[in-house]
N, C-alpha and C positions, 0 to 999 in steps of 0.2 A: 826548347822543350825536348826532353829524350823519348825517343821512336820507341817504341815496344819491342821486345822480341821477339823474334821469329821464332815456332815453335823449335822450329830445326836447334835456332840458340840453346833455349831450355831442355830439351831432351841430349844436347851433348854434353853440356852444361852438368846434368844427374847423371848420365854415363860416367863422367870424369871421375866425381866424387864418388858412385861405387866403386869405380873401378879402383880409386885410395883407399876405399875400405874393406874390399873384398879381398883382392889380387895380391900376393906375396906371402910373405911369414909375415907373422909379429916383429912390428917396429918401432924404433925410437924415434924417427926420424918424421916430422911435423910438416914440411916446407913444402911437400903437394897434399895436404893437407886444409895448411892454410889458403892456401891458392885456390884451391878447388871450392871452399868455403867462400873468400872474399868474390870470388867470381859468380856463384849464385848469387850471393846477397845485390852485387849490381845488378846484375837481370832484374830481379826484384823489384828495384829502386827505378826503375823503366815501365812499371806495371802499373800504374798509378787507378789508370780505368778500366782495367780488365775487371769483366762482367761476368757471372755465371753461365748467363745463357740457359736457353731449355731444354737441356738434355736432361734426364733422370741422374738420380744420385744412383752411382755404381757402389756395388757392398764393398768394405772396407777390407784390409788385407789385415792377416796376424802378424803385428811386429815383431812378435817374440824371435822370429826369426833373425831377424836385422839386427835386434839387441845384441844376439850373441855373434854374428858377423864382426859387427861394430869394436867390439869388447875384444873382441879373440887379436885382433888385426893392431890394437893398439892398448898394450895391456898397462901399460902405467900410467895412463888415465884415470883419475878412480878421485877416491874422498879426498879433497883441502879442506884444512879449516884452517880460519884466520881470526882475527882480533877484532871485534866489531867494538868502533870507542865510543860510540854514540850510548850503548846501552851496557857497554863493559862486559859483556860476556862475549864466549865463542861462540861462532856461528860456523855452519860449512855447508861450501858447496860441491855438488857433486859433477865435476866433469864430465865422468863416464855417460852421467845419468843426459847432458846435454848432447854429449856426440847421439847417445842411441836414440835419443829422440829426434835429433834435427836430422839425421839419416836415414831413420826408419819412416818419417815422412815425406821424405824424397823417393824413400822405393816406394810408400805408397800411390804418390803424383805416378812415377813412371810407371806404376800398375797402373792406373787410368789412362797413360797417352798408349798403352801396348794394348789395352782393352779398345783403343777407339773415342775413349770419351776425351775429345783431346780440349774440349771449350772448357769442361771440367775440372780436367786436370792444371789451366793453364788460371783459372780462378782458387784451383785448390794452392795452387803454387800461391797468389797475392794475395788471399786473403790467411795462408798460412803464415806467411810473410809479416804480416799486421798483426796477428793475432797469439802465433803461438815458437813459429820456428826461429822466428829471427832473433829471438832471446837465448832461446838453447845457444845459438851459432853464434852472437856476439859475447855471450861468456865462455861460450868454449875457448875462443880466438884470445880474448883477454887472459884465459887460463894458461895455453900456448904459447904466448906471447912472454907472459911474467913470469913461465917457468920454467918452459923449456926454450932456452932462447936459439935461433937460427944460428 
């Protein structure tokens, strides 16, 4: 059975991945990227029983911010569309629209561990996980993977 992590894990863990989307100019360049992505998702995969606990729910942060962090740092990210044969039409997806999401919920986890709410933050982290981030982050990774290759 895998240990949970240690908050310390998860907050260096979100450090890492802003500091990929933050820090530099505009890049091509994917491989701390994926790194910093595939290495939450196991934190994650270690969360299984993590509980909310009783702390109050802390207000929410504006993403908007993060979107354009996200966006600005990695600009050829943006619309695929590909060939869906099951029903013969195009379909697309939006990359960009996955990094800003599975990012902007990572700064909002690390607004709740810098708030203090850190039982909070560490259930916003597994039930994000389950519920909404980890889809952004394994089609992101899929998108990286098939198009910009290493």
């Amino acid at each position: 059975m895998l240990t949970p992590p240690a908050t310390t894990e998860l907050r260096d863990a979100i450090g890492t991945l802003r500091a990929v989307c933050e820090d530099g100019p505009p890049t091509h360049d994917y491989a701390e990227l994926i790194a910093a992505i595939t290495g939450l998702l196991h934190l994650a995969a270690r969360m299984k029983e993590e509980d909310i606990g009783t702390e109050d729910s802390p207000p929410r942060i504006d993403k908007s911010a993060a979107f354009q962090r996200a966006a600005a740092r990695f600009p050829d990210i943006d619309f695929v569309s590909d060939w869906d044969r099951q029903v013969g039409a195009e379909k697309g997806s939006f990359p960009a629209n996955d990094l800003s999401e599975f990012y902007a919920d990572m700064c909002e986890i690390d607004a709740l561990f810098e708030a203090g709410h850190t039982q909070h933050a560490r259930w916003e982290f597994r039930f994000g996980f389950e519920s909404h981030w980890a889809q952004h982050a394994l089609s992101l990774l899929a998108y990286m993977l098939g198009t910009h290759r290493l």
